[in-house]
Phi, psi and omega in degrees: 000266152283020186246043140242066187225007238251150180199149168269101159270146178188117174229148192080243200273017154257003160282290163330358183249318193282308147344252190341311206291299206282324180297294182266006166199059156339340174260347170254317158279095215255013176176098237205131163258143198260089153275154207009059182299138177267083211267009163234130167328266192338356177229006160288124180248022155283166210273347197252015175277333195280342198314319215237331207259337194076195209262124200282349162288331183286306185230104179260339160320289165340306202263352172274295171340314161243048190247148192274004206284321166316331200272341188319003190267337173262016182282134202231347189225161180304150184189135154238156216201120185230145159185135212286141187274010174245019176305118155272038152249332162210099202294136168315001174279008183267337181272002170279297185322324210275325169311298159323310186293321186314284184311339163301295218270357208045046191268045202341164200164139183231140184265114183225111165276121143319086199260121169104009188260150151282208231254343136268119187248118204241170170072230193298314196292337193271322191288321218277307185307314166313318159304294173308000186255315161303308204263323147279323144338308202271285195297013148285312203242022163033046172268134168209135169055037173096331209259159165286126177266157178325164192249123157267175196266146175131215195295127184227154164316321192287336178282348193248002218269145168249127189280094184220000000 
């Protein structure tokens, strides 16, 4: 019934859960917004990445496996990639790095920097960012009024699958 509607919301590590979803399992996730993902290890500084990944000099494999940046190349569904540019928690270089690669890899996407929000986006600015976020989901997943919308001509699973 819906479930070829299905979407990954996510922000910090459920942005990094919501990427990963749409990246590695594209038959189940027809779409997903990332905000602030931490989507390269290695630049992630907190104390429990080395508790579970080891030490990056030590195991770099660990932190090459799960970095989203490899994988940019097989993104197949629609992604936003949100991030406030003054976080001091999951530094804008992960939504940079991940871009680059995307845009590398030819990969549509969509970027929306936060300018002046940190790691949280609070007040007015948080309804407005929902909204925008509501609104590439229903038109990524071809929703209007709840309901399944008419199908245009444009981005389909299938335009975006790469033929090689």
């Amino acid at each position: 019934m819906w479930t070829d509607r299905s979407f990954e919301y996510g922000w910090s590590f459920s942005g990094y859960l919501a990427a990963a979803a749409v990246l590695r399992h594209p038959e189940i996730f027809h779409a997903a917004v990332a905000g602030a993902a931490p989507a390269d290890r290695r630049l992630y500084d907190t104390h429990w990445e080395e508790r579970f990944l080891g030490h990056p000099d030590v195991l770099p494999e660990n932190y090459e496996r799960n970095s989203l940046l490899s994988e940019a190349a097989g993104l197949t569904r629609p992604l936003m990639l949100v991030h406030g540019l003054a976080d001091d928690n999951v530094a804008v270089a992960h939504m940079l790095r991940f871009s680059a690669a995307l845009l590398a890899a030819g990969r549509p996407h969509t970027v929306l920097p936060l300018s002046g929000a940190g790691h949280r986006v609070v007040r007015s600015a948080a309804g407005n960012l929902l909204l925008l976020e509501r609104d590439f989901l229903k038109k990524s997943l071809g929703v209007e009024h709840g309901r399944p919308a008419a199908r245009t001509p444009g981005r389909t699973p299938e335009s975006c699958t790469s033929k090689s």
